[in-house]
LUMTORVEX-987302 format. One record per residue (C-alpha): residue in one letter; x, y, z; residue number from 1. Coordinates in Angstrom, 2 decimals, padded with zeros to 5 digits, m for minus. Layout:
! residues N
> a, X, Y, Z, NUM;
...
END
This chain:
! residues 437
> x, 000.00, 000.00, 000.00, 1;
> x, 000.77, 003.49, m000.77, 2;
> x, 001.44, 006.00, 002.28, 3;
> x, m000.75, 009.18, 002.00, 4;
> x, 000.78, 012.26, 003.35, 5;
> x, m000.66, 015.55, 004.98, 6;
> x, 001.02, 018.37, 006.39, 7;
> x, m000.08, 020.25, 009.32, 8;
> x, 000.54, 023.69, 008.66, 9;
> x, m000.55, 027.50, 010.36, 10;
> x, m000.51, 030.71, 009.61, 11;
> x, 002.04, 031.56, 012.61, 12;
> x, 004.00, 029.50, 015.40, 13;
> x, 001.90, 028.88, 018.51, 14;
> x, m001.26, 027.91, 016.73, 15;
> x, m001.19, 024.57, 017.91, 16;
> x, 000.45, 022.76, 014.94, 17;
> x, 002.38, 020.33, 017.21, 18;
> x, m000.68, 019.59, 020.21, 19;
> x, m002.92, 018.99, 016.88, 20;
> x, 000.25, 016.81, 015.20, 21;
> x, 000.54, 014.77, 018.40, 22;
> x, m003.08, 013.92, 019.08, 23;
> x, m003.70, 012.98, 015.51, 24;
> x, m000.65, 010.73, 015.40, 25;
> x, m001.62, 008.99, 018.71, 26;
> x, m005.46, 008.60, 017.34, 27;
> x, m004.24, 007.28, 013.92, 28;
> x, m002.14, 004.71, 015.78, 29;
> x, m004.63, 003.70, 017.50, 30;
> x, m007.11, 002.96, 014.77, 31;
> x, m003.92, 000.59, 013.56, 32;
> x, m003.00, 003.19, 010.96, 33;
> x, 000.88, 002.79, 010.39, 34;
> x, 001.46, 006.42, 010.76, 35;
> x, 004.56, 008.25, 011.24, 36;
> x, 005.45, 012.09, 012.27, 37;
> x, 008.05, 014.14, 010.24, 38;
> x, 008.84, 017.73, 011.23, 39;
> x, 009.95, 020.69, 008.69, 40;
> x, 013.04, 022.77, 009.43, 41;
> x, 015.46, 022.45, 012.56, 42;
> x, 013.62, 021.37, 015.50, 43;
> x, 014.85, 018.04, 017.38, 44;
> x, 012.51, 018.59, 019.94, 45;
> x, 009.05, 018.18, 018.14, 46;
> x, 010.38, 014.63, 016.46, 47;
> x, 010.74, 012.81, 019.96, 48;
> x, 007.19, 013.45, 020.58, 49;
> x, 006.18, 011.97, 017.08, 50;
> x, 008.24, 008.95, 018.42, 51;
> x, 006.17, 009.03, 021.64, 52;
> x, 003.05, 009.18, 020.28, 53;
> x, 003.88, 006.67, 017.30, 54;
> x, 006.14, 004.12, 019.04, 55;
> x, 008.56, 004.58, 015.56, 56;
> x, 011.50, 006.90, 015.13, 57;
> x, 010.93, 010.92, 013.68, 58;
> x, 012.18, 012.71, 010.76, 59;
> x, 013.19, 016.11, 010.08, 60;
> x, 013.17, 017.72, 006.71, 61;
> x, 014.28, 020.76, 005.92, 62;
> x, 014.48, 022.24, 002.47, 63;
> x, 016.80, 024.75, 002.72, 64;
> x, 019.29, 022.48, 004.47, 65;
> x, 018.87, 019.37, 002.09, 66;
> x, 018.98, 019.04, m001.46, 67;
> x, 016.22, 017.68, m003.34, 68;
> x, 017.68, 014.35, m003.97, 69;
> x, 018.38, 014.10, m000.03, 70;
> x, 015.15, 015.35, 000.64, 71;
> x, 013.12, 012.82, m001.31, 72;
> x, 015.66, 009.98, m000.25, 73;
> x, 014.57, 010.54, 003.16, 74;
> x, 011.20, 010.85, 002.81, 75;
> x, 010.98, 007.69, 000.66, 76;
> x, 012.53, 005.82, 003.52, 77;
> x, 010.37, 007.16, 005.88, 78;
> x, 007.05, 006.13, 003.83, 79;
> x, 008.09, 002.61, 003.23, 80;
> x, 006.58, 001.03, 006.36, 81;
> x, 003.98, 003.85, 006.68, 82;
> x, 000.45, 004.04, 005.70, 83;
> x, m000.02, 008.00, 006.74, 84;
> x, 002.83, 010.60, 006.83, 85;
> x, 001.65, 013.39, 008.88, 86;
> x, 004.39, 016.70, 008.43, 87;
> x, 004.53, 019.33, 011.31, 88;
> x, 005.42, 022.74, 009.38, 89;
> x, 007.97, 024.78, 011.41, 90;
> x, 006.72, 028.55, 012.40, 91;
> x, 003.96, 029.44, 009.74, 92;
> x, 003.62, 027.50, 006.48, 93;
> x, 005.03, 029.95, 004.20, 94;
> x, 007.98, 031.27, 006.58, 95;
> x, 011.34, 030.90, 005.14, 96;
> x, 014.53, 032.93, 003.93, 97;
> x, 014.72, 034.09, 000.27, 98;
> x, 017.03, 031.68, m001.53, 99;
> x, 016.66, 029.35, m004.80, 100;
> x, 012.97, 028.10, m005.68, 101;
> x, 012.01, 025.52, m002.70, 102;
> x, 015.30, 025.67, m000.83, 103;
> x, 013.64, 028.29, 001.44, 104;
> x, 013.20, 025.59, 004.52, 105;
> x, 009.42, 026.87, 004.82, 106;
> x, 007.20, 023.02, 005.02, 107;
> x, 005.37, 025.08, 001.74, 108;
> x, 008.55, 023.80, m000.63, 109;
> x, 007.91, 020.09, 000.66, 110;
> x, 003.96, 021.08, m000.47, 111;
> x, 004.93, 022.30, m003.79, 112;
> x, 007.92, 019.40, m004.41, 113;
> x, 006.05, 016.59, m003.23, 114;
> x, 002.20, 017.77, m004.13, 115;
> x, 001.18, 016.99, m000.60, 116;
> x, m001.76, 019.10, 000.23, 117;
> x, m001.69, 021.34, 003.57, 118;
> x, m004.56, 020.59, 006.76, 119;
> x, m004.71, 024.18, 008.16, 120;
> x, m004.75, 025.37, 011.95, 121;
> x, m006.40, 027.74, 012.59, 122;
> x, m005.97, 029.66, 016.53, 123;
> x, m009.68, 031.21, 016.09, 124;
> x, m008.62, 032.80, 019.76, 125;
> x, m010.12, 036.74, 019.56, 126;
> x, m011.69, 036.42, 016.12, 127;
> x, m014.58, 034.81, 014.41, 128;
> x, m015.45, 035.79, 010.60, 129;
> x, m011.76, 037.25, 010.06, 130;
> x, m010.89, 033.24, 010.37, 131;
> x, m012.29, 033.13, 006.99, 132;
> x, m010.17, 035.93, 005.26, 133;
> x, m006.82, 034.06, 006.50, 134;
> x, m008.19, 030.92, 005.57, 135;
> x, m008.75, 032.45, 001.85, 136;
> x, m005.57, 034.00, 001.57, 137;
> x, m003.91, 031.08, 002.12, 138;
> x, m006.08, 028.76, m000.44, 139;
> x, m005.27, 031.66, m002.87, 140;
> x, m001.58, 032.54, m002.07, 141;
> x, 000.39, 030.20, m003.77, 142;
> x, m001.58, 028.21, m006.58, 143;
> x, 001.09, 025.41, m005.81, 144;
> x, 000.13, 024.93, m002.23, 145;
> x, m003.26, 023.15, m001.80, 146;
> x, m004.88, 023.49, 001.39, 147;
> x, m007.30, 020.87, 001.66, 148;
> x, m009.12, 022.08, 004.66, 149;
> x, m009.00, 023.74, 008.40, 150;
> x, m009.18, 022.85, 012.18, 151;
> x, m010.12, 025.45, 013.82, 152;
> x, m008.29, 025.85, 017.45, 153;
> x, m009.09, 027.65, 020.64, 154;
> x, m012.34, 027.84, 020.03, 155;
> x, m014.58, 029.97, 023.11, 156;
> x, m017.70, 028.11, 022.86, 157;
> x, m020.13, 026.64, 020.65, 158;
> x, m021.38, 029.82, 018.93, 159;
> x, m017.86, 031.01, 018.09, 160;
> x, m017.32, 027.21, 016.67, 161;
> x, m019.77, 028.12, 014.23, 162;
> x, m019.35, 031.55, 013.31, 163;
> x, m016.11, 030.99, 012.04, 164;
> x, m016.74, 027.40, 010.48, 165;
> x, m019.73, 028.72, 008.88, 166;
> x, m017.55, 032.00, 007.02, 167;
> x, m015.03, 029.29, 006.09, 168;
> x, m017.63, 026.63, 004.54, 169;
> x, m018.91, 029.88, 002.30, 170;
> x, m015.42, 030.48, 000.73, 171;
> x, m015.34, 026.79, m000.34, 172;
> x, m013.04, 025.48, 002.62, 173;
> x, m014.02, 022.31, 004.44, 174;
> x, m013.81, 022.34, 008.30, 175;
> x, m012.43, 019.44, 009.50, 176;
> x, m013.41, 020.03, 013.05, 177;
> x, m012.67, 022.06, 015.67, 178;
> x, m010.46, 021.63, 019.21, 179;
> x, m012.02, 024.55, 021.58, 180;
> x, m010.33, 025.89, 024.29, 181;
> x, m008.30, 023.50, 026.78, 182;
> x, m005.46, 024.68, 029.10, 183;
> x, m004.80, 021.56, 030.19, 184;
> x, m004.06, 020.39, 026.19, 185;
> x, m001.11, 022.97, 026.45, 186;
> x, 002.50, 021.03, 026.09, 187;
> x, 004.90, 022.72, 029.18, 188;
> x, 008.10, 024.94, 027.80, 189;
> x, 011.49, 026.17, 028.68, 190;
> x, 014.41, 028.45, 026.28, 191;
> x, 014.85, 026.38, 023.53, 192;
> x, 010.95, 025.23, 022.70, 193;
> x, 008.86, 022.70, 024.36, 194;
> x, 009.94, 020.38, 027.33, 195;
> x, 011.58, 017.23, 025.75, 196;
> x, 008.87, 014.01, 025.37, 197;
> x, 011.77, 012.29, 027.56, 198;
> x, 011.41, 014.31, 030.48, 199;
> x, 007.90, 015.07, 030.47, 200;
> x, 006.77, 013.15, 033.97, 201;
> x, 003.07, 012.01, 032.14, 202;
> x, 004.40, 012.13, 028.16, 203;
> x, 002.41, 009.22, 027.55, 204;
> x, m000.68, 010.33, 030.11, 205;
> x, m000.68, 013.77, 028.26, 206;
> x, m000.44, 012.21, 024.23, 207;
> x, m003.51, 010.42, 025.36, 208;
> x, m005.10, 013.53, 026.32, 209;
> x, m004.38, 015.13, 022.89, 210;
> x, m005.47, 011.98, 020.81, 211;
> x, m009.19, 012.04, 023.30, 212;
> x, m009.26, 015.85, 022.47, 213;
> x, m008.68, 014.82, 018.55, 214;
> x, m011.19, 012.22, 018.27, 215;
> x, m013.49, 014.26, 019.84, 216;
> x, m013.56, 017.04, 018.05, 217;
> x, m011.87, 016.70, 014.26, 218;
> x, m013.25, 014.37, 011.77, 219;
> x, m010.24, 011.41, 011.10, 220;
> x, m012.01, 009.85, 008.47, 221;
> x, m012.00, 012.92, 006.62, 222;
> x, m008.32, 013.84, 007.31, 223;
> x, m006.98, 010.47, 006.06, 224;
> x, m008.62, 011.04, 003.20, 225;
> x, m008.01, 014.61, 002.53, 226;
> x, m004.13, 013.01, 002.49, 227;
> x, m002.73, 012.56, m001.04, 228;
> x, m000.71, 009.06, m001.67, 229;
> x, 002.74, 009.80, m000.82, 230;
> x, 004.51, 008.88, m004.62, 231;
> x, 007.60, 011.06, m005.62, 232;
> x, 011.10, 009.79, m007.36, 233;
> x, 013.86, 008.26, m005.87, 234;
> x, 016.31, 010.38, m004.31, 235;
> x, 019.75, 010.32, m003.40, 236;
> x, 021.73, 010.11, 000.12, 237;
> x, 025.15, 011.40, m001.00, 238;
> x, 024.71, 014.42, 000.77, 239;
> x, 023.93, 012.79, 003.83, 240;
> x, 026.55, 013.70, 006.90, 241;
> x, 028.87, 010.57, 006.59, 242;
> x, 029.50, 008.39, 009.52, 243;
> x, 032.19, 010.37, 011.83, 244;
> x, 033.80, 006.77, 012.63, 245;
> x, 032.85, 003.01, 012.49, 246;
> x, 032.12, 003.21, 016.18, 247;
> x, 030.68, 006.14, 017.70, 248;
> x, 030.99, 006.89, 021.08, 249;
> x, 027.64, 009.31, 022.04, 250;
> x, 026.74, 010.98, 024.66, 251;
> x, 023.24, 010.54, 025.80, 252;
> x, 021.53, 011.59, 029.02, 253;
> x, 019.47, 014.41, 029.74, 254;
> x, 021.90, 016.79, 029.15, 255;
> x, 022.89, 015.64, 025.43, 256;
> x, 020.10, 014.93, 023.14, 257;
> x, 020.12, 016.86, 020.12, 258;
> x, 020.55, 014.71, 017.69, 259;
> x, 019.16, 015.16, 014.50, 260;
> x, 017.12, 011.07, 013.76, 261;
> x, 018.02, 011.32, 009.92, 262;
> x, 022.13, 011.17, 010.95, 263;
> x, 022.29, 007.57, 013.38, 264;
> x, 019.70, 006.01, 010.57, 265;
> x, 022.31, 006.89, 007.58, 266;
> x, 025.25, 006.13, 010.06, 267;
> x, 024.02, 002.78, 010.91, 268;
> x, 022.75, 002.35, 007.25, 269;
> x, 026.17, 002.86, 006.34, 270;
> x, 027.60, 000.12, 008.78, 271;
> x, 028.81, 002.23, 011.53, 272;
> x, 027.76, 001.28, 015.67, 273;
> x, 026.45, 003.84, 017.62, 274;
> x, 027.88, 003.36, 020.88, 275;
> x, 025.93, 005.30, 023.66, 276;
> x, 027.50, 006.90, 026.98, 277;
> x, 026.26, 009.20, 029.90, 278;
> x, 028.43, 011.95, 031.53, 279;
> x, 026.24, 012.79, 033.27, 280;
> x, 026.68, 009.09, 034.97, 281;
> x, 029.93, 009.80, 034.85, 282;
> x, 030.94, 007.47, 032.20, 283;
> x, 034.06, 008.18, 029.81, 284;
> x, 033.86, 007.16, 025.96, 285;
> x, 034.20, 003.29, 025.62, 286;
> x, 037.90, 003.43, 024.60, 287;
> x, 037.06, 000.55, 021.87, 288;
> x, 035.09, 003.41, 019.78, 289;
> x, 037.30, 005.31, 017.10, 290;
> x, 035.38, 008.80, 017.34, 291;
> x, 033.43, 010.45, 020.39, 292;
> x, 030.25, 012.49, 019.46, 293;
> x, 028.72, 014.94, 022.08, 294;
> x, 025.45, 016.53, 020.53, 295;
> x, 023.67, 019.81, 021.96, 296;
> x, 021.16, 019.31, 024.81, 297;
> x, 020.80, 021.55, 028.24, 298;
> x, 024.12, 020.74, 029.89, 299;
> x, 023.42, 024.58, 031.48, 300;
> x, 020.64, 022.59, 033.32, 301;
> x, 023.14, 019.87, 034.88, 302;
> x, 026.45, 022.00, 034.73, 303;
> x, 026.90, 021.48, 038.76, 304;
> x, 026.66, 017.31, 038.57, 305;
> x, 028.63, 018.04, 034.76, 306;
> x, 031.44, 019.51, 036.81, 307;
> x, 031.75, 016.70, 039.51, 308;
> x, 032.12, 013.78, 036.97, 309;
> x, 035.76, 013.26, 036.84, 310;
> x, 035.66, 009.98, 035.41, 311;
> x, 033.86, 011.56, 032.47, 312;
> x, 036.30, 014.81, 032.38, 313;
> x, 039.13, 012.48, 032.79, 314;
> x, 038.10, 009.07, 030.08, 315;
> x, 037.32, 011.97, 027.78, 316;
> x, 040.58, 013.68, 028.03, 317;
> x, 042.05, 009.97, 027.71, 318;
> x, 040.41, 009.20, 024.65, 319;
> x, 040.65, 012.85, 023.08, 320;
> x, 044.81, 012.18, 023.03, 321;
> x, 044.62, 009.95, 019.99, 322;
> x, 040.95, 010.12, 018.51, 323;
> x, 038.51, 012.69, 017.47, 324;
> x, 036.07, 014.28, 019.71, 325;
> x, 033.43, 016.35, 018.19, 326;
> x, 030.63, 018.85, 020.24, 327;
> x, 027.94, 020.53, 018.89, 328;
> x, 026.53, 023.14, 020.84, 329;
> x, 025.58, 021.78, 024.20, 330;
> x, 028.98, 020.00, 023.70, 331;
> x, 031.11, 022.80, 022.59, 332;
> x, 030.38, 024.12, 025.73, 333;
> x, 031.03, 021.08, 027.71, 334;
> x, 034.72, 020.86, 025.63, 335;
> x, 035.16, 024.23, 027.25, 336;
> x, 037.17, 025.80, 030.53, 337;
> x, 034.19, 026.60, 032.16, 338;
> x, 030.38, 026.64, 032.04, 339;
> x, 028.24, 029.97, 034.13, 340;
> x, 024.76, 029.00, 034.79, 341;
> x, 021.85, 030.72, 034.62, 342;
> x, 022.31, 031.47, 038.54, 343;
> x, 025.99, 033.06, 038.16, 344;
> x, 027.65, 030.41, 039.25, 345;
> x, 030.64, 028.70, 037.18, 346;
> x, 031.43, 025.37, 036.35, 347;
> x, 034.66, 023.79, 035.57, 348;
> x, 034.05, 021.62, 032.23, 349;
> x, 036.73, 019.04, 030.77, 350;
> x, 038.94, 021.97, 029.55, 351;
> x, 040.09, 020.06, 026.32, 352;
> x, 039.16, 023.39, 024.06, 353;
> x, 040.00, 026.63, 026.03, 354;
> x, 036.62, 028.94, 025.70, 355;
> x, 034.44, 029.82, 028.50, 356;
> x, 030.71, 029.83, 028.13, 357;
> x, 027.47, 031.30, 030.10, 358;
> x, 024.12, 030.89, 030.23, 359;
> x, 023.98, 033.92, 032.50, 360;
> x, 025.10, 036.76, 029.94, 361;
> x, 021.98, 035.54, 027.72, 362;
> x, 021.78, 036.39, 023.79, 363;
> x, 019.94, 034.59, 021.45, 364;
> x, 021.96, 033.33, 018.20, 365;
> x, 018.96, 031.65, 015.88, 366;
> x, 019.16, 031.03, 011.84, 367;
> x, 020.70, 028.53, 009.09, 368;
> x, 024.30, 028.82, 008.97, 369;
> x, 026.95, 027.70, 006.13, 370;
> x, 030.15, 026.14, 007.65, 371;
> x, 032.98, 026.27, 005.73, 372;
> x, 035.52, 023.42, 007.17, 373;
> x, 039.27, 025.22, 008.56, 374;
> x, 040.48, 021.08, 009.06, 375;
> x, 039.53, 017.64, 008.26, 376;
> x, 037.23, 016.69, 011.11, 377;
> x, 034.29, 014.61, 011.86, 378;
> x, 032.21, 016.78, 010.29, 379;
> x, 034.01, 016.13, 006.67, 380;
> x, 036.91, 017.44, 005.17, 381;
> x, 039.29, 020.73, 004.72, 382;
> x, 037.46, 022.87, 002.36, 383;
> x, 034.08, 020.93, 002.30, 384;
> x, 031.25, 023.23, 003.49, 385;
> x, 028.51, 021.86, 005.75, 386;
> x, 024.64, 023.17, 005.93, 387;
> x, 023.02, 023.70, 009.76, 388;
> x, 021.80, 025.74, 011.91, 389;
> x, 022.57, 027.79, 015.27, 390;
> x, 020.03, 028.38, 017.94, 391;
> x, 021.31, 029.05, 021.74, 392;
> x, 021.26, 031.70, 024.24, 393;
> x, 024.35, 030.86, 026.02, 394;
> x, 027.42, 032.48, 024.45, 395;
> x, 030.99, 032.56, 024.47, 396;
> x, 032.38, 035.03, 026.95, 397;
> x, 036.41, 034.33, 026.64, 398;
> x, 037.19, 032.79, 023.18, 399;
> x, 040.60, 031.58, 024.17, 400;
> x, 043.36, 030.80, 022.03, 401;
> x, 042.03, 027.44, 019.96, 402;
> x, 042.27, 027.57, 016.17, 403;
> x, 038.84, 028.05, 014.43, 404;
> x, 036.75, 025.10, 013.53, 405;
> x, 035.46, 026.47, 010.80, 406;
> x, 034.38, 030.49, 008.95, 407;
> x, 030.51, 030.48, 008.71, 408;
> x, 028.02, 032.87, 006.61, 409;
> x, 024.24, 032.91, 007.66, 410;
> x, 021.70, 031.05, 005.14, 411;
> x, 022.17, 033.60, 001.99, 412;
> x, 026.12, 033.47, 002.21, 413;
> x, 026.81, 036.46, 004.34, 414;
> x, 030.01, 035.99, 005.64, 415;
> x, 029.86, 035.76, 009.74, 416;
> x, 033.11, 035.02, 010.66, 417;
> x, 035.08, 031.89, 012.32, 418;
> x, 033.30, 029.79, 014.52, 419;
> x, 034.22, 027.26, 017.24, 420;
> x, 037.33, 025.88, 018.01, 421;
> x, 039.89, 022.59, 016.98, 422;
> x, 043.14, 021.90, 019.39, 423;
> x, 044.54, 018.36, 018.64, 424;
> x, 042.29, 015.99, 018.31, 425;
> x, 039.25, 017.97, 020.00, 426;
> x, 036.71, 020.31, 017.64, 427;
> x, 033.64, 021.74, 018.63, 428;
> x, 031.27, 025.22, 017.72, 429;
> x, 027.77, 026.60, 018.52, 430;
> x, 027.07, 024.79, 014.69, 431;
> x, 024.43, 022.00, 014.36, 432;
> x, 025.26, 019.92, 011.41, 433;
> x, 021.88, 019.19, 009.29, 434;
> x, 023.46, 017.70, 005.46, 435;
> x, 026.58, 018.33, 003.28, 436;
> x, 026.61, 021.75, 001.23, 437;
END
């Protein structure tokens, strides 16, 4: 069989895209729909709670960071044991940067590349017939984008349900039901987005909650059918991140889980082991492993228990001597001197690059970034330049003396300057790596 495939897009972020996402993926699943969540853009947050409420591994996808032929590679993978592909846009469904036709990383270039038509949320929150007027700009917009129909969110009451499904119905919009207003619906936040699904004390209490809520109040025959069947060309992987190593040593705790899903499927695809660690167990990379990873997480959050883990500090420094360690983010900080957290106080961290970091001195760094590589590292080679993305609020406040990692530009190519750091073995920056440029 086919997989069909829907995106769940919104005029703006905080419409309730993922709350919708999550409860339809959970009431799908339990009709014994194969169904599985992909998110658009960079967001490693939203694709653990597709896991949760699925029971099978998330996706991201994001157009401006992927080629095509990556792009469509992925997604064919994903659809192969899937009857429904349900695709969370990031921010509003249009929202991009101005680049090359459908590299813009807005979920509207996966509408347009892949003809997959668009279920619209609406947050109907302080309006009733204007609903209508957004809901017909957006079916008239882009003739490329096809929205085949609205849930209407936030809803006061019964006669506000109907003012604004009735003005919708007379521009020739189906409403495919409508969620009214429920605090307790309302997934629980911190800096960087929602709380992770892993640390969320009732994750699978609360996914319950939101699949109730959706069979309630939206009409699931109608939305599996309003998905098209999910057939687009081959693509290719070759601008998939290769494997770092043949065994990876990760870190994985609480304090290091960004990790995009679409990198340890192609690693393992490719043969290589993922080997999982936790500092903040105080457990070194296995020495067996050939390359230590440490993704981005909230190691601000943990910095105190970080900082008293001298096995980890130690094993780490024992296995950076002759091997590659690589941090992104979370990690780069964690590679550093010294971590301040959010209360002033400072950390000492394993002191293998020679930065200092704090979460105290807040500023925000968010948007796509273009790496250009200053060494062969795990990352790829000298020269080669690597697509991501930055978003943190700590920041560096003593760069120390370690060569660059690598000079980035922001997503149109404006030159930002060098990034990170590399001493010996040991790289790290504030850079998540999405694909190969």
């Amino acid at each position: 069989m086919t997989a069909r495939a829907l995106i769940i897009g919104a005029p703006r972020s905080g419409s309730g895209k993922t709350s919708v996402t999550i409860g339809l993926l959970r009431a799908f699943a339990r009709r014994g729909v194969k169904v599985r969540g992909i998110k658009t853009g960079p967001d490693y947050i939203d694709p653990g709670f597709h896991a949760a409420a699925t029971g099978l591994p998330g996706l991201n996808l994001d157009s401006w960071a992927m080629e095509p032929g990556l792009l469509r590679h992925l997604a064919n993978t994903h659809a192969e044991s899937a009857d429904l592909l349900v695709i969370e846009s990031a921010m509003g469904l249009f929202d991009g940067i101005r680049s090359e036709p459908n590299r813009s990383g807005a979920a509207s270039d996966l509408a347009r590349l892949f003809g997959v038509p668009v279920l619209l949320v609406l947050d109907v929150s302080g309006q009733s017939q204007t609903a209508a007027a957004i809901a017909y700009g957006f079916a008239h917009y882009d003739p490329q984008v096809s929205i085949a129909g609205c849930v209407l969110n936030r809803a006061g009451s019964e006669r506000h349900r109907t003012l604004c499904t009735d003005a919708i119905n007379d521009i020739g919009l189906p409403v495919l039901g409508t969620v009214l207003r429920d605090p307790t619906l309302i997934l629980p936040e911190r800096h960087l987005g929602l709380v992770q699904a892993s640390e969320h004390p009732e994750m699978d209490a609360h996914i319950n909650r939101l699949a109730d809520a959706m069979e309630a109040s939206l009409d699931l025959d109608a939305i599996f059918n309003a998905a098209r069947p999910f057939e687009i060309p081959g693509g290719s992987n070759d601008r998939a991140l290769a494997p770092p190593g043949q065994r990876i040593a990760l870190a994985q705790d609480a304090a290091f889980t960004f990790l995009y899903p679409h990198h340890t499927h192609h690693w393992r695809a490719a043969g290589a082991e993922l080997v999982p660690f936790s500092p903040l167990d105080d457990e070194a990379p296995p020495a067996d492993c050939d390359v230590c990873w440490i993704p981005g997480g909230y190691p601000e959050l943990h910095a105190g228990r970080l900082a008293a883990c001298d096995n980890f500090r130690m094993g780490l420094a024992q296995f950076a001597e002759t091997k590659p360690v690589h941090g992104e983010c979370g990690g780069y900080m964690v590679l550093g001197e010294t971590l301040e957290d959010a209360d002033g106080v400072t950390h000492r961290m394993a002191s293998l690059l020679s930065h200092h970091t704090s979460f105290a001195k807040r500023k925000m760094n968010l948007g796509y970034r273009q790496a250009t590589l200053l060494s062969n590292c795990p990352l790829g080679r000298e020269g080669e330049t690597v697509r991501g993305h930055e978003f943190h609020y700590a920041r560096v406040v003593s760069p120390g003396d370690d060569t660059p990692f690598a000079m980035i530009a922001d997503g149109l190519g404006k030159p930002i300057g060098p990034s990170g750091g590399r001493r010996g073995h040991v790289s790290g920056s504030f850079f998540h790596a999405i694909a190969a440029g």
